[in-house]
C-alpha positions as CSV (number, residue, x, y, z in Angstrom):
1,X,126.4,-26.3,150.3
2,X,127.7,-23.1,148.5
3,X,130.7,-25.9,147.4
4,X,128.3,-28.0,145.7
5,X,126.3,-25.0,144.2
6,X,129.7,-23.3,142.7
7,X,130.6,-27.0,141.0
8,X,127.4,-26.9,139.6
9,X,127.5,-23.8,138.1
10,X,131.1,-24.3,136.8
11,X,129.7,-27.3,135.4
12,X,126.8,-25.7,133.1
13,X,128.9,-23.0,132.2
14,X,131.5,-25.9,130.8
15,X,128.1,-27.3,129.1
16,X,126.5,-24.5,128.1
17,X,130.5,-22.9,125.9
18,X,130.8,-26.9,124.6
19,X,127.4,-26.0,123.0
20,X,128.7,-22.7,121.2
21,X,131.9,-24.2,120.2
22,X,130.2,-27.2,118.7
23,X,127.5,-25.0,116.8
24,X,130.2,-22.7,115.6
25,X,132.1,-25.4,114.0
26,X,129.2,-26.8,111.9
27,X,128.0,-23.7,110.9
28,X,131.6,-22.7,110.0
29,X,131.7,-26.0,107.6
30,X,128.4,-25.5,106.2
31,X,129.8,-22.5,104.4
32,X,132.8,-23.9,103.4
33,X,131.0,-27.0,102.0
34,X,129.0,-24.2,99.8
35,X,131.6,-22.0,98.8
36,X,133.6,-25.2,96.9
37,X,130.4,-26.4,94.7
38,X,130.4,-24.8,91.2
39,X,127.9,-22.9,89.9
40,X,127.1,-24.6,86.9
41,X,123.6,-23.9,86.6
42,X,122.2,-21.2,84.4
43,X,120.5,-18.1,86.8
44,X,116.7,-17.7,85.3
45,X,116.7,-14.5,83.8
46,X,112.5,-14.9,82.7
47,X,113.3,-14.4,78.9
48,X,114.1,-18.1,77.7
49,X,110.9,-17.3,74.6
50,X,112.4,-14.6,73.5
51,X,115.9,-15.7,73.7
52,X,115.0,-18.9,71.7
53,X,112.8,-17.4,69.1
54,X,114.4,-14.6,67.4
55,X,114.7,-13.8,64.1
56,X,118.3,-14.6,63.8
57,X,118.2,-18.0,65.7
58,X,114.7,-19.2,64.0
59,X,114.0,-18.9,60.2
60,X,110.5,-19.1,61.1
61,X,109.0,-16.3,63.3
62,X,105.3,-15.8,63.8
63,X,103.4,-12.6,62.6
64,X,100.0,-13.8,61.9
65,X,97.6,-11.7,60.2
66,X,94.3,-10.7,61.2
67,X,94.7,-12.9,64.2
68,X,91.6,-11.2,66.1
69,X,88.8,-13.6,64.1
70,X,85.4,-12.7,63.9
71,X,83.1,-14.4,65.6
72,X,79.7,-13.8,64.0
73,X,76.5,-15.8,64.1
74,X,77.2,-18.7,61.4
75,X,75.8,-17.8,57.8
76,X,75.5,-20.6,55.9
77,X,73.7,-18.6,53.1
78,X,75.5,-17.8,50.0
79,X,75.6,-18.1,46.0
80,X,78.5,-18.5,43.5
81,X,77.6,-14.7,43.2
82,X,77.6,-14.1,47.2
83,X,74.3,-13.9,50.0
84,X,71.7,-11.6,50.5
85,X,73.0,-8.3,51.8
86,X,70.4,-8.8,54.9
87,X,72.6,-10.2,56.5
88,X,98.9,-29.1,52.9
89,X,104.6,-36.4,52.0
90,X,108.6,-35.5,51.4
91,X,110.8,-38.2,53.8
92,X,113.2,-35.4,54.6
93,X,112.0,-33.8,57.9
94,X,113.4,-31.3,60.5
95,X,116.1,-32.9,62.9
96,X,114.9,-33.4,66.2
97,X,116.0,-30.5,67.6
98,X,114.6,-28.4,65.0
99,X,111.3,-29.6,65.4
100,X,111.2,-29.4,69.5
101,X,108.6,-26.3,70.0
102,X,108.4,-23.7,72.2
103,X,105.0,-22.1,73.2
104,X,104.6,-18.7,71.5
105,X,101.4,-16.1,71.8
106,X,99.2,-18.6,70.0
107,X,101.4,-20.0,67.6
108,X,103.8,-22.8,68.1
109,X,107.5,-21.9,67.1
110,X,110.3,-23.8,65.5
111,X,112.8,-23.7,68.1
112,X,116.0,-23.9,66.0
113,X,116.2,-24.5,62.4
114,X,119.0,-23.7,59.1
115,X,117.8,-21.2,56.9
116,X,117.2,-24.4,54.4
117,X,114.8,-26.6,56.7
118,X,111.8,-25.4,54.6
119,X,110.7,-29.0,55.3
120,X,106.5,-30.0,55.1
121,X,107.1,-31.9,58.9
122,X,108.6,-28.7,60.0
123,X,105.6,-26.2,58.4
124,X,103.0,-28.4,59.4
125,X,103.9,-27.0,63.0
126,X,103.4,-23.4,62.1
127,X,99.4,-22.0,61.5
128,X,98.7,-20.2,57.8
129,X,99.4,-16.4,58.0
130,X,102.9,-17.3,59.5
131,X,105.7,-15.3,58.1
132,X,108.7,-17.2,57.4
133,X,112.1,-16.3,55.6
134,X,112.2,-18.0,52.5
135,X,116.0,-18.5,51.0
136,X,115.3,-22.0,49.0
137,X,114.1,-22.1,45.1
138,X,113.0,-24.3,42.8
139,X,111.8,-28.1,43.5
140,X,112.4,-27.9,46.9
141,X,110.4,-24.9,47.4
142,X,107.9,-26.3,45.1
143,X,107.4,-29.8,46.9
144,X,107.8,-28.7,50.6
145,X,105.6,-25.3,50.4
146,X,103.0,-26.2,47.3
147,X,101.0,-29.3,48.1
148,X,98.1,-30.6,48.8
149,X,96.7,-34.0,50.9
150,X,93.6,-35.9,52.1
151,X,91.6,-34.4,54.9
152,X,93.0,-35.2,58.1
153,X,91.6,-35.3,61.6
154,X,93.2,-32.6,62.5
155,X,91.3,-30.5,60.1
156,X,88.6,-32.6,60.1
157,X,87.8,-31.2,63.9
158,X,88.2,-27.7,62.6
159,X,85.8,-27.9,60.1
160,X,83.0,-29.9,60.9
161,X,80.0,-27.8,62.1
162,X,80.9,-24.7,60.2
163,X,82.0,-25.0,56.4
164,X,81.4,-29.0,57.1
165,X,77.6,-28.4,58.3
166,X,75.7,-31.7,59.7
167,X,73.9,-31.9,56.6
168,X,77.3,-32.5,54.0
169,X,77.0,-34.6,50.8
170,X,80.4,-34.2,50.2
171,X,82.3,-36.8,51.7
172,X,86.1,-35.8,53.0
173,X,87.3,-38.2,50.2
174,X,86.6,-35.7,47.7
175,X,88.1,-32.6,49.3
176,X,91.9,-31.8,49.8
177,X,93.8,-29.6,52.5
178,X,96.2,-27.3,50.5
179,X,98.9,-25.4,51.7
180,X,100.8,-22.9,50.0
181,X,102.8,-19.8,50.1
182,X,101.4,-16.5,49.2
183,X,103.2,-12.8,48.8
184,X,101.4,-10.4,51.3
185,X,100.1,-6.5,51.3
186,X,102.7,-6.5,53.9
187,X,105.7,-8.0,51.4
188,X,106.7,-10.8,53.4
189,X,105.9,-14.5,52.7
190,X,103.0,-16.1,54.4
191,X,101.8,-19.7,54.6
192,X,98.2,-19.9,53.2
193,X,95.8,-22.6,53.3
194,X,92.7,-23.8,51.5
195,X,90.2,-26.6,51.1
196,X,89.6,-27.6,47.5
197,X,87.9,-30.4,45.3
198,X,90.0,-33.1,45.0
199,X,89.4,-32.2,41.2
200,X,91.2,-29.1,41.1
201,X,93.3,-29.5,43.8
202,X,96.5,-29.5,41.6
203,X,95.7,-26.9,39.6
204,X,95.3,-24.9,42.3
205,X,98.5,-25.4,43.8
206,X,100.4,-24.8,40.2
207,X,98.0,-21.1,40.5
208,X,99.8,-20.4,43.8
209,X,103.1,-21.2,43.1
210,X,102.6,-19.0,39.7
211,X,101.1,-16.0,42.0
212,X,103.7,-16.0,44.2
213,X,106.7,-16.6,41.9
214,X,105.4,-13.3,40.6
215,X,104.9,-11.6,44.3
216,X,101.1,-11.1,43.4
217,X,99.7,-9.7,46.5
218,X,97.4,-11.4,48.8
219,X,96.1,-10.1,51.9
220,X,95.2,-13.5,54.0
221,X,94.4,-17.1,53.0
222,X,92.9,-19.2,56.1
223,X,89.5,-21.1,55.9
224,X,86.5,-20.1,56.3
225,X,86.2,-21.4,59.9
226,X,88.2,-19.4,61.4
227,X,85.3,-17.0,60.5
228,X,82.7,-19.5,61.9
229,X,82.1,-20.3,58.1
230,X,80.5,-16.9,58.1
231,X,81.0,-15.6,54.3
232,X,80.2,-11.9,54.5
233,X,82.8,-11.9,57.6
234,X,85.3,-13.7,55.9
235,X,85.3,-11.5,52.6
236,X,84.9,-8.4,55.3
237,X,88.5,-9.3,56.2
238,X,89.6,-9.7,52.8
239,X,90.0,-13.4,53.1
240,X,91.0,-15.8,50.1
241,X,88.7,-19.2,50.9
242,X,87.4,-22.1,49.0
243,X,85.2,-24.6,50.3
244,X,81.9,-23.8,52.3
245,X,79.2,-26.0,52.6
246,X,76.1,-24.0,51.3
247,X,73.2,-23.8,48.9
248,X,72.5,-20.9,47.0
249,X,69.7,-19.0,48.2
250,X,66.3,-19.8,47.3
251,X,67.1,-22.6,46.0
252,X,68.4,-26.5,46.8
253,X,71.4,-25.9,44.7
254,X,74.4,-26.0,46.0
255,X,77.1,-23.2,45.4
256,X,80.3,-24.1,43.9
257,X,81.8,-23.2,47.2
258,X,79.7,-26.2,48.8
259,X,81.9,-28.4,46.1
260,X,85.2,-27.1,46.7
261,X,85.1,-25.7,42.7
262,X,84.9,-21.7,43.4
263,X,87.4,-19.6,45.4
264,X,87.3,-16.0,46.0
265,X,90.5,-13.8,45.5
266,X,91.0,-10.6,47.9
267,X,87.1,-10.0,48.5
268,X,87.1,-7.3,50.1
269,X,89.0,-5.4,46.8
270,X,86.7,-7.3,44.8
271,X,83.2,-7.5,45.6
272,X,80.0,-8.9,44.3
273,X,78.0,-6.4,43.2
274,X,74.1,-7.0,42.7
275,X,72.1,-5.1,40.1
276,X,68.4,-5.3,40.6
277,X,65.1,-2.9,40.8
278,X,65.6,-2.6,44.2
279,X,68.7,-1.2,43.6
280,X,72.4,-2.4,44.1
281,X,73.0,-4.8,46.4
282,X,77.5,-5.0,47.1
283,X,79.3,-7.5,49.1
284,X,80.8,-7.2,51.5
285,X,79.3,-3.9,52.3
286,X,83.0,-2.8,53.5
287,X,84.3,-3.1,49.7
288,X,81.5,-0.5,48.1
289,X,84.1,1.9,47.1
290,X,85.9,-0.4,44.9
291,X,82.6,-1.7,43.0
292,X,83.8,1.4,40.4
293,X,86.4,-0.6,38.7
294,X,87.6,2.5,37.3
295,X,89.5,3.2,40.6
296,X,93.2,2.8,40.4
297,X,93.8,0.0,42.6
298,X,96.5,-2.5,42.4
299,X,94.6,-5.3,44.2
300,X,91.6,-5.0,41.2
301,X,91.5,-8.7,39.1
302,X,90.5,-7.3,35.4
303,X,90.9,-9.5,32.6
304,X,94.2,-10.5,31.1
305,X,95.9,-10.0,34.4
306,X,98.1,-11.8,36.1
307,X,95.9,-13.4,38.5
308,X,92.9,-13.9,35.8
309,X,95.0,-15.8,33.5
310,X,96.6,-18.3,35.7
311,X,92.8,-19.1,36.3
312,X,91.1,-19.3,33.2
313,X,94.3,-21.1,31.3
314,X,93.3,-24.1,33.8
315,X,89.9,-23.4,32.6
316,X,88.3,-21.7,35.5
317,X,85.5,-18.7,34.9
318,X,85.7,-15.5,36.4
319,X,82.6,-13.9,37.7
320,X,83.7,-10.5,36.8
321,X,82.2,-11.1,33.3
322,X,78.2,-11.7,34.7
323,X,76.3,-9.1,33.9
324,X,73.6,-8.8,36.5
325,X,75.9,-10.2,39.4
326,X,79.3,-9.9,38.4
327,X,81.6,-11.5,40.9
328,X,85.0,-9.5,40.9
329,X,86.5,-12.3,43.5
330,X,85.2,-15.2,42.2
331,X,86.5,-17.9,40.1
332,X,85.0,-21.5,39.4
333,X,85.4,-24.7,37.4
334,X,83.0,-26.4,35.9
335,X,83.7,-30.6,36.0
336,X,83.5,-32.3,32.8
């Protein structure tokens, strides 16, 4: 009996070492088998955005201005000469890999560009107020940055039910989408945008490209929606706008605004000013200290400037000269 027991230990401890050996074998050519792969992938290192959309590798970096938007109760009261103070095609386009886009804090990004793909297809991607190195002149600059184009749906779904109101009479036919470049307060080169009559859409393109051949300065240029079509909020934040849908007050006229025939230049350096019994009455309340024109101010328009002149030689008015309600920001065109 103690034979048969001692065989039978023998016999597991023979089992139990054929176990180890064969476990240490495999685990020894598991970490040979990873120890001859190459490590050809890249390690992560949680910066691939930033890497990809510097300034030196991307032409076009974002730096959008006023980017915090009001959001105010929609005002669609307003006059040529303001409310009651109570209350953008070429065939040359971006290779594909310069118009693949990376996600950026609100804007989208071209991901790699030359310094010379100042391309519409490649703008289109970036949202006005963008800063972008400019290094191109002439026609090229002129064709790619200065145009103008039919309402698309794109915009179509950012206007309607703010500076589009439910009640429009002015079909999308006769308004154009223009994009342009302008000089900021900051010196760099923005994209601007604008919705215009169709009838002075070119001329106001030709304006633009005149302004900022000449580095006029220009604080912002988006539309009026991105200020819920709210005017006061819009000239608050010294926006240059165009079109909004609106009748002047107290009347069933519409403003020129509501035709896409006015535009208002740096508002909130120019305002409307009021004169009446009740006293003065200045919009946008933020811009009273620049109703004396006598301040020295280099964002004032005054006749014969630069910025009055490329108006009124396209035969625009300029509101500055009405009496009663002069209009500092304001400029309109009268169809024939």
């Amino acid at each position: 009996m103690k034979k048969k027991l001692k065989i039978l230990v023998l016999f597991l401890l023979i089992l139990l070492v054929l176990v180890m050996i064969n476990f240490i074998g495999k685990w020894y050519h598991f970490r040979s088998a990873q120890n001859t792969v190459p490590n050809t992938q890249k390690p992560d290192t949680g910066n691939e955005f930033s890497e990809k959309n510097t300034s030196e590798s991307n032409p076009f970096y974002s730096n959008n201005l006023n980017s915090e938007t009001d959001s105010t109760s929609d005002s669609a009261a307003g006059t040529d000469s303001k409310p009651e103070a109570s209350d953008n095609l070429p065939s040359d386009t971006a290779s594909a890999e310069s118009q693949e886009t990376a996600a950026g804090t609100g804007s989208e990004l071209i991901k790699e560009a030359s310094s010379t793909a100042l391309t519409r297809e490649a703008l289109r991607q970036l949202p006005a107020g963008t800063v972008i190195n400019v290094n191109e002149s002439g026609d090229t600059l002129m064709d790619n940055c200065f145009y103008y184009e039919d309402i698309n749906e794109d915009i179509k779904s950012r206007i309607v039910g703010k500076s589009y109101k439910e009640d429009c009479t002015v079909s999308f036919e006769e308004l154009r989408y223009v994009r342009v470049l302008y000089y900021g307060f900051d010196e760099e080169t923005h994209i601007g945008e604008l919705i215009v009559n169709k009838a002075v859409a070119s001329d106001i393109a030709d304006i633009f490209a005149e302004l900022y051949a000449a580095k006029y300065p220009i604080e912002q240029m988006v539309l009026v929606d991105e200020y819920d079509a709210d005017d006061n909020a819009s000239m608050a934040a010294n926006n240059t706008s165009s079109f909004n849908y609106r009748t002047v007050p107290g009347s069933a006229h519409l403003s020129r605004h509501a035709l896409g025939l006015a535009i208002d230049i740096n508002p909130l350096y120019n305002p409307y000013v009021q004169y009446s019994e009740n006293g003065t009455v200045i919009l946008p309340p933020e811009g009273k200290e620049y109703a004396d024109r006598a301040l020295d101010c280099p964002y004032y328009i005054k006749e014969d400037d630069l910025c009055y002149n490329a108006f009124t030689k396209r035969g625009f008015t300029w509101g500055g000269f009405w009496k009663k309600e002069p209009d500092y920001q304001h400029f309109q065109k009268t169809l024939k």
